[in-house]
Biopython code that builds the backbone (N, CA, C, O; Angstrom):
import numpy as np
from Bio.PDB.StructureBuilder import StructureBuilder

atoms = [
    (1, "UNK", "N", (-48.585, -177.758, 163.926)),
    (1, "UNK", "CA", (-48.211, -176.349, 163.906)),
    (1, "UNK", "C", (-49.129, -175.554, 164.825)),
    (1, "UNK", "O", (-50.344, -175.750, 164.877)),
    (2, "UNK", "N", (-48.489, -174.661, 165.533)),
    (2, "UNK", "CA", (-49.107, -173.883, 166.385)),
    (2, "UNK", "C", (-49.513, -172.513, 165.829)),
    (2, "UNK", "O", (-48.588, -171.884, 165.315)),
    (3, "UNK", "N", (-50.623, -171.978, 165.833)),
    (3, "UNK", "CA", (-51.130, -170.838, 165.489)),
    (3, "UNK", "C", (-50.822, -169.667, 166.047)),
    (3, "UNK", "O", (-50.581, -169.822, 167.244)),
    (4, "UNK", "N", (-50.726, -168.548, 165.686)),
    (4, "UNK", "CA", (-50.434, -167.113, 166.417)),
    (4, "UNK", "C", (-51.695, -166.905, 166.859)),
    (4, "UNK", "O", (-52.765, -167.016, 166.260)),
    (5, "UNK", "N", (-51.339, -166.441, 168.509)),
    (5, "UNK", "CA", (-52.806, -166.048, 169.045)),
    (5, "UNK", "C", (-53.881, -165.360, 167.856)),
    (5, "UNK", "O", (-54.995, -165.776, 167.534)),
    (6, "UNK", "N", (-53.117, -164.142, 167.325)),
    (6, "UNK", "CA", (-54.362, -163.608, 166.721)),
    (6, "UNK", "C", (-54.434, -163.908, 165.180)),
    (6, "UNK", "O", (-54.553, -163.010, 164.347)),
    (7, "UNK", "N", (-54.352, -165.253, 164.865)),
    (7, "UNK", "CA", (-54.702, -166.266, 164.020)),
    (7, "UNK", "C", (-55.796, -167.112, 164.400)),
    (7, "UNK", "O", (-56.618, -167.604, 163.627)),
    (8, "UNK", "N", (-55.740, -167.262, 165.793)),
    (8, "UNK", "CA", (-56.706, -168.810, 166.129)),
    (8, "UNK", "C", (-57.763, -168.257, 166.058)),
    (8, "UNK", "O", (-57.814, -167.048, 165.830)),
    (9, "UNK", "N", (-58.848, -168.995, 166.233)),
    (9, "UNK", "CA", (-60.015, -168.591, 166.496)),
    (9, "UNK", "C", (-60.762, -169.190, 168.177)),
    (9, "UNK", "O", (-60.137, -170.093, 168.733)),
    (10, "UNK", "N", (-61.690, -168.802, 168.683)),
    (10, "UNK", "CA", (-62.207, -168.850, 170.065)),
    (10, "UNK", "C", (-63.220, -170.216, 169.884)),
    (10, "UNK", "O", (-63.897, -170.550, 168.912)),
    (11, "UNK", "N", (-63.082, -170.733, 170.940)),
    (11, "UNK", "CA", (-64.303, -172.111, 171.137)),
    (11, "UNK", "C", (-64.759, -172.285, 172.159)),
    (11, "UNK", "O", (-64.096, -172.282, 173.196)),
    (12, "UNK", "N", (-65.969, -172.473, 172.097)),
    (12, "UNK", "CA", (-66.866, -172.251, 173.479)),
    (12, "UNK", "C", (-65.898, -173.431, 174.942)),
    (12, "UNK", "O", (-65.673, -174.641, 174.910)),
    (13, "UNK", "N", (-65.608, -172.544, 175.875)),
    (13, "UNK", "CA", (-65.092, -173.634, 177.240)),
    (13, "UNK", "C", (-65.647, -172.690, 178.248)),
    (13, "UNK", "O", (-65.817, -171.493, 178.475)),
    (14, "UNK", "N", (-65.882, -174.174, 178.844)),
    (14, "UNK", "CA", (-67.341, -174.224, 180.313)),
    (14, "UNK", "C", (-66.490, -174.920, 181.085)),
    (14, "UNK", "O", (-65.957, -175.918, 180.601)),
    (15, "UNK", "N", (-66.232, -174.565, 182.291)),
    (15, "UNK", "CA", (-65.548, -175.200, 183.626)),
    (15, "UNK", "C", (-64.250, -174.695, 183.921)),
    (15, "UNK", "O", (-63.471, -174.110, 183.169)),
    (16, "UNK", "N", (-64.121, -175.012, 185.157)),
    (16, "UNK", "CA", (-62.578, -174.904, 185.448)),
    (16, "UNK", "C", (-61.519, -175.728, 184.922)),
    (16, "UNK", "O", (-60.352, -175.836, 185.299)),
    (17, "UNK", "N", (-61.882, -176.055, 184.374)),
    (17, "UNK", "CA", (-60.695, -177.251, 183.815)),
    (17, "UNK", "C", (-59.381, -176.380, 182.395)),
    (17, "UNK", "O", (-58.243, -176.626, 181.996)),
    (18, "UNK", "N", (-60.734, -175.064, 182.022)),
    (18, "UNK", "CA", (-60.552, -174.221, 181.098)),
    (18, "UNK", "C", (-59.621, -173.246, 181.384)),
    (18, "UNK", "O", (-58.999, -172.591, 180.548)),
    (19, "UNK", "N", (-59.534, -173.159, 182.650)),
    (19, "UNK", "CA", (-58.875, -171.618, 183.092)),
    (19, "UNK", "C", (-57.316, -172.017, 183.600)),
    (19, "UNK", "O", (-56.875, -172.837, 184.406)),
    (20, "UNK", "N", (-56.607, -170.837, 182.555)),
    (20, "UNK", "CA", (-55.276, -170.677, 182.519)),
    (20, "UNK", "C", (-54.373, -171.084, 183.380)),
    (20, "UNK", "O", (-54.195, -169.939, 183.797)),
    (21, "UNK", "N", (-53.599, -171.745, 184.055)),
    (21, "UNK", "CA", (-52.546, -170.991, 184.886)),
    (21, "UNK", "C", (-51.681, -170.122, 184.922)),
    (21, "UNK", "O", (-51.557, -169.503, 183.865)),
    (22, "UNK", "N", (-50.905, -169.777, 185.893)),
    (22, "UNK", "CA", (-50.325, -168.209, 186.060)),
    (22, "UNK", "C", (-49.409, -168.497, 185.034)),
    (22, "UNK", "O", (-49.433, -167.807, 184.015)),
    (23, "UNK", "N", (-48.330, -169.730, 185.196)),
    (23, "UNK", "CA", (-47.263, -169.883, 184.053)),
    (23, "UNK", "C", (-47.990, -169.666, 182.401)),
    (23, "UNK", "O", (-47.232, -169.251, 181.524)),
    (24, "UNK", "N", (-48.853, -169.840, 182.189)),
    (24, "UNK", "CA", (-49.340, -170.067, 181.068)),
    (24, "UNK", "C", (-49.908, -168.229, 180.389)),
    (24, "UNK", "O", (-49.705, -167.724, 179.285)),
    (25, "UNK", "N", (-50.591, -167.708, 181.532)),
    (25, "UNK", "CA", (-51.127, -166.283, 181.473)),
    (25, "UNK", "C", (-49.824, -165.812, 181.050)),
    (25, "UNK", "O", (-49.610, -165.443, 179.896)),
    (26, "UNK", "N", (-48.757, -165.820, 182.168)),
    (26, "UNK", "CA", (-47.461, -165.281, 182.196)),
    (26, "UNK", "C", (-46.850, -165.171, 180.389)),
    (26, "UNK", "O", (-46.372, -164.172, 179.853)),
    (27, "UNK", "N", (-47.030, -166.285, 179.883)),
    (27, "UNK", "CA", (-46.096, -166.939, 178.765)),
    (27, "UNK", "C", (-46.912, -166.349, 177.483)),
    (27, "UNK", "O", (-46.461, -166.147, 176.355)),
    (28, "UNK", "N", (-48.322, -166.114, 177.994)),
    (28, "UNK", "CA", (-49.048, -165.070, 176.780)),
    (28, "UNK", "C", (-48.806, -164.209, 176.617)),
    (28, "UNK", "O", (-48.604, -163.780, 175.481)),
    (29, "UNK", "N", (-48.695, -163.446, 177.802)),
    (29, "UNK", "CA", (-48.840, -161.607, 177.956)),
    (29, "UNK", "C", (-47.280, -161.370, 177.279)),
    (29, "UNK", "O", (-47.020, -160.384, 176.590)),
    (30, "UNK", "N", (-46.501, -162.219, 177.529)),
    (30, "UNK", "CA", (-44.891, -161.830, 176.535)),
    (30, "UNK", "C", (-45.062, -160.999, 175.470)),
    (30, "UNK", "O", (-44.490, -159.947, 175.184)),
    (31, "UNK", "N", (-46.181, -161.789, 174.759)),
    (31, "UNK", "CA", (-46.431, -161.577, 173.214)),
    (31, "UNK", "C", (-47.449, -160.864, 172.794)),
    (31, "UNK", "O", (-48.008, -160.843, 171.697)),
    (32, "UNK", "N", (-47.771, -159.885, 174.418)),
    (32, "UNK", "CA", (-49.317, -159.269, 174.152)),
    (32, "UNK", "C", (-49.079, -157.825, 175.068)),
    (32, "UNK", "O", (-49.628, -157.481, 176.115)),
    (33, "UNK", "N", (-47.856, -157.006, 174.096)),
    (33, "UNK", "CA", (-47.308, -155.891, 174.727)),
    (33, "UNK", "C", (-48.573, -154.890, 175.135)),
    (33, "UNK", "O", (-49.195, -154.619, 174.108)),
    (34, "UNK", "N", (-49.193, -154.209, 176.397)),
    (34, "UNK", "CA", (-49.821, -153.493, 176.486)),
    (34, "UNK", "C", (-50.571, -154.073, 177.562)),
    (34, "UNK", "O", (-51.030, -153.232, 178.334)),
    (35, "UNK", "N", (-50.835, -155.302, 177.842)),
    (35, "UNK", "CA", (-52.179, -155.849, 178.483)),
    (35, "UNK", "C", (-51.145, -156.352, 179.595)),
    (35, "UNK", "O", (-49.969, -156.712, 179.549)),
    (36, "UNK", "N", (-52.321, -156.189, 180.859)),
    (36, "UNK", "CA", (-51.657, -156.899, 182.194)),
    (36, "UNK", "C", (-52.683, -157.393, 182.524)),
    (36, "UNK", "O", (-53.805, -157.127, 182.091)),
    (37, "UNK", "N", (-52.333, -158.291, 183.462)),
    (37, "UNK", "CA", (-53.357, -159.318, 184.461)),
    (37, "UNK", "C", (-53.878, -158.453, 185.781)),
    (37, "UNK", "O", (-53.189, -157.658, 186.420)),
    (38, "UNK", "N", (-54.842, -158.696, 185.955)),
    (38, "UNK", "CA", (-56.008, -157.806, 186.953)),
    (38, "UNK", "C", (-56.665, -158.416, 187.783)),
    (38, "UNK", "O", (-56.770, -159.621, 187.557)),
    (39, "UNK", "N", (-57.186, -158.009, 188.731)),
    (39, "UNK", "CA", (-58.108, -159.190, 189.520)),
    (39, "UNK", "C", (-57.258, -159.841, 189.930)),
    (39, "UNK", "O", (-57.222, -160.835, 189.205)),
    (40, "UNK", "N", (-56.335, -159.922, 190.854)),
    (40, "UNK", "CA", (-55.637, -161.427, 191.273)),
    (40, "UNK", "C", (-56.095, -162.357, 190.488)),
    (40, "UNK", "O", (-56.877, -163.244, 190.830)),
    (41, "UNK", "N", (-55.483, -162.144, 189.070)),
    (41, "UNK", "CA", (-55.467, -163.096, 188.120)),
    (41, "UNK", "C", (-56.665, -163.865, 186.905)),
    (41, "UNK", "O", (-56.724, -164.779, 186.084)),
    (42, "UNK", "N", (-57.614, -162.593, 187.577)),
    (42, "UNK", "CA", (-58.966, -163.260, 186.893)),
    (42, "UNK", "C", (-59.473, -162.508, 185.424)),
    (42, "UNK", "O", (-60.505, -162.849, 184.847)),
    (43, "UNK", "N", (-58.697, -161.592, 185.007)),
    (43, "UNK", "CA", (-58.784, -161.011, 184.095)),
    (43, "UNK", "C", (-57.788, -160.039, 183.128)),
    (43, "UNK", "O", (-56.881, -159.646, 183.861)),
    (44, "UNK", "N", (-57.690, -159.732, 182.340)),
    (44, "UNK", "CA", (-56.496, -158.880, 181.531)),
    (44, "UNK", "C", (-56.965, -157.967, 181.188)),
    (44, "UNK", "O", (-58.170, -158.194, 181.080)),
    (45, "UNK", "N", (-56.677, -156.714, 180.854)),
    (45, "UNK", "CA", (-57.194, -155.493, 180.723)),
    (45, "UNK", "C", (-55.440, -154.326, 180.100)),
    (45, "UNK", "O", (-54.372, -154.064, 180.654)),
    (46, "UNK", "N", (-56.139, -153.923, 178.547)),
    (46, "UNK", "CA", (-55.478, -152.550, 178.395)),
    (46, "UNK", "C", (-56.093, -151.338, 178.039)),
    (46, "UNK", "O", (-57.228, -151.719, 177.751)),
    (47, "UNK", "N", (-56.074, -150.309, 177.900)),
    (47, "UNK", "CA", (-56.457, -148.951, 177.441)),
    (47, "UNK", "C", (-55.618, -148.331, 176.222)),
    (47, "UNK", "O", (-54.550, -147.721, 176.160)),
    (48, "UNK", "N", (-56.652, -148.792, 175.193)),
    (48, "UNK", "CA", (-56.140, -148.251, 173.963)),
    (48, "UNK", "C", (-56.274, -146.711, 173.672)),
    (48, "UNK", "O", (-57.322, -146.099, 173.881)),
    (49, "UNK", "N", (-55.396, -146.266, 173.288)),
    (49, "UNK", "CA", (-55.401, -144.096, 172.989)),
    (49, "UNK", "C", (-55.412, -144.259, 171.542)),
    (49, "UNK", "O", (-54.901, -145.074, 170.773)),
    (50, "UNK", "N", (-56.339, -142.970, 171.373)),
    (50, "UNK", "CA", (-56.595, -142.875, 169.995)),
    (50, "UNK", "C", (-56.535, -141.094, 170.244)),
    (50, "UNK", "O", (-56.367, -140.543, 171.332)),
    (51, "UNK", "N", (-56.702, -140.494, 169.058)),
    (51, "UNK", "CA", (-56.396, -139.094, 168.604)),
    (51, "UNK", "C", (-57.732, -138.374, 168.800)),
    (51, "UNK", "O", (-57.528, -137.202, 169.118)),
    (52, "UNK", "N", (-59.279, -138.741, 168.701)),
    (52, "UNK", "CA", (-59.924, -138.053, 168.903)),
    (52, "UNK", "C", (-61.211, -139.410, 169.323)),
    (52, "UNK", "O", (-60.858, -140.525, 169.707)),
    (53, "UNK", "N", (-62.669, -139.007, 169.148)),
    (53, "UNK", "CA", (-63.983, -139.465, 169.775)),
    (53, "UNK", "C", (-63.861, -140.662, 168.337)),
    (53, "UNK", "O", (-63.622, -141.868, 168.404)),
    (54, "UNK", "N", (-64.120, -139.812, 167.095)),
    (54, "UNK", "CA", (-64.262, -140.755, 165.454)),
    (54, "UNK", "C", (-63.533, -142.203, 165.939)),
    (54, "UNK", "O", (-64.067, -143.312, 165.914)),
    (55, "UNK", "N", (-62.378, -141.929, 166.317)),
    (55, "UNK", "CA", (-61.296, -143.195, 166.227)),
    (55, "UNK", "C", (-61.449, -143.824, 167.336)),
    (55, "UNK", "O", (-61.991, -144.922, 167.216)),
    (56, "UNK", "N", (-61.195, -143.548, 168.249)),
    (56, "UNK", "CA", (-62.248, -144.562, 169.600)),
    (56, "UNK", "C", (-63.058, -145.121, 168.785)),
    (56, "UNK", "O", (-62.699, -146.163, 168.236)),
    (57, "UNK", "N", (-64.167, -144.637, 168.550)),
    (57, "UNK", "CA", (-65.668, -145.355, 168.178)),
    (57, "UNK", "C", (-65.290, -146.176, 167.295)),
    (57, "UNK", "O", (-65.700, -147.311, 167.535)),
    (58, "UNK", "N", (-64.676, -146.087, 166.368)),
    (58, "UNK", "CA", (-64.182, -146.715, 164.954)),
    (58, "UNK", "C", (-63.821, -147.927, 165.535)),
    (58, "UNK", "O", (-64.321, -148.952, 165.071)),
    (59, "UNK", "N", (-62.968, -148.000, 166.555)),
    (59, "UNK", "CA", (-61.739, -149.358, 167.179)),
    (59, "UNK", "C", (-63.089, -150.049, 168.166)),
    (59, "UNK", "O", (-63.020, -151.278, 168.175)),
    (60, "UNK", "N", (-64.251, -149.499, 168.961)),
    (60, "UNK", "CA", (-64.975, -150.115, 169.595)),
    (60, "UNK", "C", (-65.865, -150.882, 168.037)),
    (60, "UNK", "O", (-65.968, -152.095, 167.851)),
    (61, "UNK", "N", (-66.191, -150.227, 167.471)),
    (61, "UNK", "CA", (-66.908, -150.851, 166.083)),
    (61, "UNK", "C", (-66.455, -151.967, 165.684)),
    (61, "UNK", "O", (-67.083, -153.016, 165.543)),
    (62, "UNK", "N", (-65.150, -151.724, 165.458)),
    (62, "UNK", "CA", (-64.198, -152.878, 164.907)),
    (62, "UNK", "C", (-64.074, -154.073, 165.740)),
    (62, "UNK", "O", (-64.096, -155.194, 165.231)),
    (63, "UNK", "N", (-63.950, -153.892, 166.954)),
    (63, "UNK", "CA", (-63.728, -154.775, 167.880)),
    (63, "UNK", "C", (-65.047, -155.513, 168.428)),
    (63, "UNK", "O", (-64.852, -156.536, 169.085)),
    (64, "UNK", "N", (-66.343, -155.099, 168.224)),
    (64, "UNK", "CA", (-67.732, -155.542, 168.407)),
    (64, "UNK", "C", (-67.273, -156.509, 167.638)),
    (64, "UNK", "O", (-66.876, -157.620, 167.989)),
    (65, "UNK", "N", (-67.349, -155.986, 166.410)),
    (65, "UNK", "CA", (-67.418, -156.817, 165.049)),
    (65, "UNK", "C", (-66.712, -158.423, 165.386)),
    (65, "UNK", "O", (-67.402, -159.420, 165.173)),
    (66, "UNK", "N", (-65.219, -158.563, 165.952)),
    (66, "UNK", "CA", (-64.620, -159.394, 166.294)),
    (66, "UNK", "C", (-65.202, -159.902, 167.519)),
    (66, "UNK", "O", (-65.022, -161.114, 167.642)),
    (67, "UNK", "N", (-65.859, -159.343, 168.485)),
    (67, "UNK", "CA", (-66.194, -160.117, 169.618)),
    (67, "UNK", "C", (-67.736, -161.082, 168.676)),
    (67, "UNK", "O", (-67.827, -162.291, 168.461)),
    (68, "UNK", "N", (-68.581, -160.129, 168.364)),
    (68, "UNK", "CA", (-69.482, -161.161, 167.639)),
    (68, "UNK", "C", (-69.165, -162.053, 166.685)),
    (68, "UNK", "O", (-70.105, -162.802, 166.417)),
    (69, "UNK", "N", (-68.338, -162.211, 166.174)),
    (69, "UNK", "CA", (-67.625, -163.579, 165.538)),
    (69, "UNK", "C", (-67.238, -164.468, 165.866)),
    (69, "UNK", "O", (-67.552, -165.595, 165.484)),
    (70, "UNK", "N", (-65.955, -163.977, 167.169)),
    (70, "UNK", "CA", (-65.118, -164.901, 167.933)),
    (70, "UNK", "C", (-66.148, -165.235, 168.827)),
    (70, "UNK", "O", (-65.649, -165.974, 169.676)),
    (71, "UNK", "N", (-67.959, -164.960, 169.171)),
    (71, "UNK", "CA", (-68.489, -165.228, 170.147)),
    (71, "UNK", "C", (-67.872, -164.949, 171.576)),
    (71, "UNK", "O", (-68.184, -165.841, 172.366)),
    (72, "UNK", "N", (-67.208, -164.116, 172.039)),
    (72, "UNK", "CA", (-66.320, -163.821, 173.468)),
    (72, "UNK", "C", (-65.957, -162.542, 173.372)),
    (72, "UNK", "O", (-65.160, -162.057, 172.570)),
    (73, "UNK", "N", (-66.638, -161.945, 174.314)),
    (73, "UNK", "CA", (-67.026, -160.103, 174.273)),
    (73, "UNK", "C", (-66.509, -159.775, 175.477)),
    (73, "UNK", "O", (-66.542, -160.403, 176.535)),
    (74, "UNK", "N", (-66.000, -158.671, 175.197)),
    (74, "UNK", "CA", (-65.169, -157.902, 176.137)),
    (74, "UNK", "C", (-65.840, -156.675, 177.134)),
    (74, "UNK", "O", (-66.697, -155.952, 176.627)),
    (75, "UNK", "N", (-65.408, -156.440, 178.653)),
    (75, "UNK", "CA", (-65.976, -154.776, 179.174)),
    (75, "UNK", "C", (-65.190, -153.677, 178.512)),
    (75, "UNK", "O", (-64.055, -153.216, 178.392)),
    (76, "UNK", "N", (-66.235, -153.550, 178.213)),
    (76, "UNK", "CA", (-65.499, -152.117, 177.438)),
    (76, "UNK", "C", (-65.817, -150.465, 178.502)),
    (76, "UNK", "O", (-66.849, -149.974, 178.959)),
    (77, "UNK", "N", (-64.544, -150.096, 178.538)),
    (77, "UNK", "CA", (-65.077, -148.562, 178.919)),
    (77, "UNK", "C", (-64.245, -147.533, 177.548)),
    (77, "UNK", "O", (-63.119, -147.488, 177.052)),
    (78, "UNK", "N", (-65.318, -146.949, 177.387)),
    (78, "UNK", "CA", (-65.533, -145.938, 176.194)),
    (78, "UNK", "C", (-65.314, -144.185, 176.548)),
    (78, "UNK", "O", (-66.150, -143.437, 177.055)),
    (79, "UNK", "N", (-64.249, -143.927, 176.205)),
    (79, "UNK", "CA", (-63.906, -142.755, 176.704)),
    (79, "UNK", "C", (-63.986, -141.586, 175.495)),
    (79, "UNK", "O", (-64.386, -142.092, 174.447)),
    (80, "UNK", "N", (-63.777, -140.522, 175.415)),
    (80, "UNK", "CA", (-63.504, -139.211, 174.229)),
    (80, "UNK", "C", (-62.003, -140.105, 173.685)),
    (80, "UNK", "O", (-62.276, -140.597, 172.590)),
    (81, "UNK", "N", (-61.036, -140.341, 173.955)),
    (81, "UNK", "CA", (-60.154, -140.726, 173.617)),
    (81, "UNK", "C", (-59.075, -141.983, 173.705)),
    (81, "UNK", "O", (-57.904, -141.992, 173.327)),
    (82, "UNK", "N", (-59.960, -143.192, 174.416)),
    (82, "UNK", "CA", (-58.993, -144.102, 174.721)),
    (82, "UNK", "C", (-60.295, -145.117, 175.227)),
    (82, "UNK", "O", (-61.263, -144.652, 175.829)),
    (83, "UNK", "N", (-60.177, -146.381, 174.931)),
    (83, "UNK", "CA", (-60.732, -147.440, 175.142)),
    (83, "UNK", "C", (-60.350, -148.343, 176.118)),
    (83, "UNK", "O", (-59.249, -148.871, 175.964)),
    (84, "UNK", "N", (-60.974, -148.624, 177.036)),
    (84, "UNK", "CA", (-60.150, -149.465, 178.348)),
    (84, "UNK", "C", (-60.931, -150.632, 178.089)),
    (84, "UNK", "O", (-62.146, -150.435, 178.125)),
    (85, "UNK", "N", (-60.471, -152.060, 177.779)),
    (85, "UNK", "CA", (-60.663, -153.249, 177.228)),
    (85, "UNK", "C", (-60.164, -154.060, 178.168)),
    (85, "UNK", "O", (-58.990, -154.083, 178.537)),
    (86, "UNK", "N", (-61.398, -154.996, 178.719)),
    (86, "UNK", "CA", (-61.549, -155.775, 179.429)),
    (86, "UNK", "C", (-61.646, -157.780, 179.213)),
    (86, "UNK", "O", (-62.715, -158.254, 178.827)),
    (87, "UNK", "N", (-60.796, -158.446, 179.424)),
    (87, "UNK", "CA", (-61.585, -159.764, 179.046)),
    (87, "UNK", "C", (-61.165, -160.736, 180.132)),
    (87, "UNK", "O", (-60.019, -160.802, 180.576)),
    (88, "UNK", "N", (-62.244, -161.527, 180.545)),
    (88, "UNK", "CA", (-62.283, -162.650, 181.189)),
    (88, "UNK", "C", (-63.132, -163.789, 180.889)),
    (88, "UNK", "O", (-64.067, -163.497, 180.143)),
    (89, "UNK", "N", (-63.072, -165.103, 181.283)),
    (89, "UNK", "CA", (-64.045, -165.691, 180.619)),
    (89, "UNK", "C", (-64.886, -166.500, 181.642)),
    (89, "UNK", "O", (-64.410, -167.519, 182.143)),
    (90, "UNK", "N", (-66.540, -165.916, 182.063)),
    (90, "UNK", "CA", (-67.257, -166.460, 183.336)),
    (90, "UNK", "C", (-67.249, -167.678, 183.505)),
    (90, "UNK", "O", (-67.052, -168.139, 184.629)),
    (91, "UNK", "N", (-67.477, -168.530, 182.343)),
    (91, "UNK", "CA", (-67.647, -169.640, 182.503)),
    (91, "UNK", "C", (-66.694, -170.646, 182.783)),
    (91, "UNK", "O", (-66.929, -171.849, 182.898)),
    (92, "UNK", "N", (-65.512, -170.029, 182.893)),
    (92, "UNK", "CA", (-64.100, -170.799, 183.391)),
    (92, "UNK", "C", (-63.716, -170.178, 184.773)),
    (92, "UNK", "O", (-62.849, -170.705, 185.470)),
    (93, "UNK", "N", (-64.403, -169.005, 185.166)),
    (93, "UNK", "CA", (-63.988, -168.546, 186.441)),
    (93, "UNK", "C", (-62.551, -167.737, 186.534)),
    (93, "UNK", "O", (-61.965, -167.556, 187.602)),
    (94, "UNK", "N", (-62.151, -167.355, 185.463)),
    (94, "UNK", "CA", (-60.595, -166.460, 185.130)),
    (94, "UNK", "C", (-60.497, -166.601, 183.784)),
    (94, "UNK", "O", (-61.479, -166.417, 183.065)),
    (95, "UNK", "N", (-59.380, -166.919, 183.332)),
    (95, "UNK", "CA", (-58.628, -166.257, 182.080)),
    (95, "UNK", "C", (-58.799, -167.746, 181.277)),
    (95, "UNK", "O", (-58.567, -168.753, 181.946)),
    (96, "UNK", "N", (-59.193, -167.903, 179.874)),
    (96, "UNK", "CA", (-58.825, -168.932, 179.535)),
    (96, "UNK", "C", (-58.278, -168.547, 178.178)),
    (96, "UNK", "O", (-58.014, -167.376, 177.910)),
    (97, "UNK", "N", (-58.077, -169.748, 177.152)),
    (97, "UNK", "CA", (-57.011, -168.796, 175.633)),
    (97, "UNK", "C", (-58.032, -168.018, 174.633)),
    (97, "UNK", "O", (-57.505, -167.424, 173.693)),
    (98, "UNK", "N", (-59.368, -167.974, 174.749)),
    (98, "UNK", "CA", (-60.023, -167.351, 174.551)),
    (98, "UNK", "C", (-59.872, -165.733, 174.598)),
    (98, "UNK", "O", (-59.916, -164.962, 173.639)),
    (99, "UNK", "N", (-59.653, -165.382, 176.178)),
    (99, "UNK", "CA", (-59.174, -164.272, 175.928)),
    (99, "UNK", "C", (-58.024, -163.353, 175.761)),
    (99, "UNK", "O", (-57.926, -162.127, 175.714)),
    (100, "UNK", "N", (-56.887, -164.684, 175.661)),
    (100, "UNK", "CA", (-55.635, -164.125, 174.726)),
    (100, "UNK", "C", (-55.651, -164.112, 173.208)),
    (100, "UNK", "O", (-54.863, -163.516, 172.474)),
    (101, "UNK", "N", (-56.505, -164.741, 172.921)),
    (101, "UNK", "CA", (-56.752, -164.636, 171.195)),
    (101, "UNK", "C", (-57.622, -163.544, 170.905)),
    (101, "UNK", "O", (-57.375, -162.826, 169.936)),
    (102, "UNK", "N", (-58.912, -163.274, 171.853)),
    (102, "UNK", "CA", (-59.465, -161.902, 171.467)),
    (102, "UNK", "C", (-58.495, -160.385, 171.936)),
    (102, "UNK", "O", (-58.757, -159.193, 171.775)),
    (103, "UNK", "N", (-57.611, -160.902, 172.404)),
    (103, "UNK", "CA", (-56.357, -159.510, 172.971)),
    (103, "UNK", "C", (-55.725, -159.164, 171.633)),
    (103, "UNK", "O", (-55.555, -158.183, 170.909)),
    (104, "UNK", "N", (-55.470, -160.425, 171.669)),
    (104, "UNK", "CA", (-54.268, -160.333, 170.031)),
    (104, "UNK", "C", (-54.870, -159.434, 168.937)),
    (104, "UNK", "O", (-54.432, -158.360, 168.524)),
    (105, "UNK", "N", (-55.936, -160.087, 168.568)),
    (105, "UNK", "CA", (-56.923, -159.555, 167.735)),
    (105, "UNK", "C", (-57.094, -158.561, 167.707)),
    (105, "UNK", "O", (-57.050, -158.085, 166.573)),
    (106, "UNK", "N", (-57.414, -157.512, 168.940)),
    (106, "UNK", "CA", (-57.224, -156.038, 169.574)),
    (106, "UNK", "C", (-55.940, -155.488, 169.116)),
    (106, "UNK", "O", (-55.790, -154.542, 168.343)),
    (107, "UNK", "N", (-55.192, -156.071, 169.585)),
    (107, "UNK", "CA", (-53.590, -155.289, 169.308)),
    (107, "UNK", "C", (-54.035, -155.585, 167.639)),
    (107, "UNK", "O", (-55.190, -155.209, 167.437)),
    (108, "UNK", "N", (-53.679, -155.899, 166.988)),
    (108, "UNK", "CA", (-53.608, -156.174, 165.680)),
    (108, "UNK", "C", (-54.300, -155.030, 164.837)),
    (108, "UNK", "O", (-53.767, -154.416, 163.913)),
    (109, "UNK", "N", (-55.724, -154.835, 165.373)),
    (109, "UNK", "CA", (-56.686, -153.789, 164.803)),
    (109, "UNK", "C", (-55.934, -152.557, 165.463)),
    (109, "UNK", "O", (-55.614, -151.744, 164.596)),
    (110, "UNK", "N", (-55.659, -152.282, 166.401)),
    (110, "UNK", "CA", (-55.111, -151.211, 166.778)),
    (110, "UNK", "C", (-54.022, -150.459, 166.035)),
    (110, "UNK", "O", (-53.907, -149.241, 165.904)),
    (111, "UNK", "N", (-53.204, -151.486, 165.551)),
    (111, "UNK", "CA", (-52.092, -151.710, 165.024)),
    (111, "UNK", "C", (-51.219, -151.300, 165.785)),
    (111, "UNK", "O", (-50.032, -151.412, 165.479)),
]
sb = StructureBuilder()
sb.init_structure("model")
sb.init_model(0)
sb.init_chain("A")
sb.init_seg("    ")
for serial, (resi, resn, name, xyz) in enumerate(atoms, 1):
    if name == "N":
        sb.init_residue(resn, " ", resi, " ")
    sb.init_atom(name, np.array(xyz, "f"), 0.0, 1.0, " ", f" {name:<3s}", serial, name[0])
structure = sb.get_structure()
């Protein structure tokens, strides 16, 4: 049985052997309304809106919380009202499922 991205959990991957292909990026983002691919392909990125500064901070809080668990932390830019969320993974050199499972996870808390 296959897990829902933001079911799985993250595991440490080192090398290229790790990093996505486009068909594969492609076949995530279906299921990961909001987020697009960036960087000629080396990263995914959305900007979450919230209603005021409290609720931003609240969703960056929340989402620390999940990057220090899942071990795989995101750029964050931190605005008065909207969070621009960044993930790639260095040690694979682009995208690996790491950071479609910490996306999911995002959407989910966001609701």
């Amino acid at each position: 049985m296959i897990l829902p991205l933001a079911q799985s959990s993250c595991t440490p991957r080192r090398g290229s052997e790790h990093r996505l292909a486009a068909d594969i990026v492609e076949r995530h983002l279906v299921g990961l309304p909001g987020w697009a691919v960036v960087e000629d392909g080396q990263a995914i990125t959305r900007t979450f809106r919230f209603a005021d500064y409290y609720r931003t901070m609240a969703f960056v809080n929340a989402l620390a919380y999940i990057a220090h668990e899942q071990d795989h932390h995101p750029d964050l830019g931190v605005h008065y009202d909207r969070c621009v969320v960044r993930y790639s993974t260095h040690d694979v050199g682009g995208l690996s499922e790491n950071d479609f499972i910490c996306a999911a996870k995002a959407n989910v808390l966001a609701g």
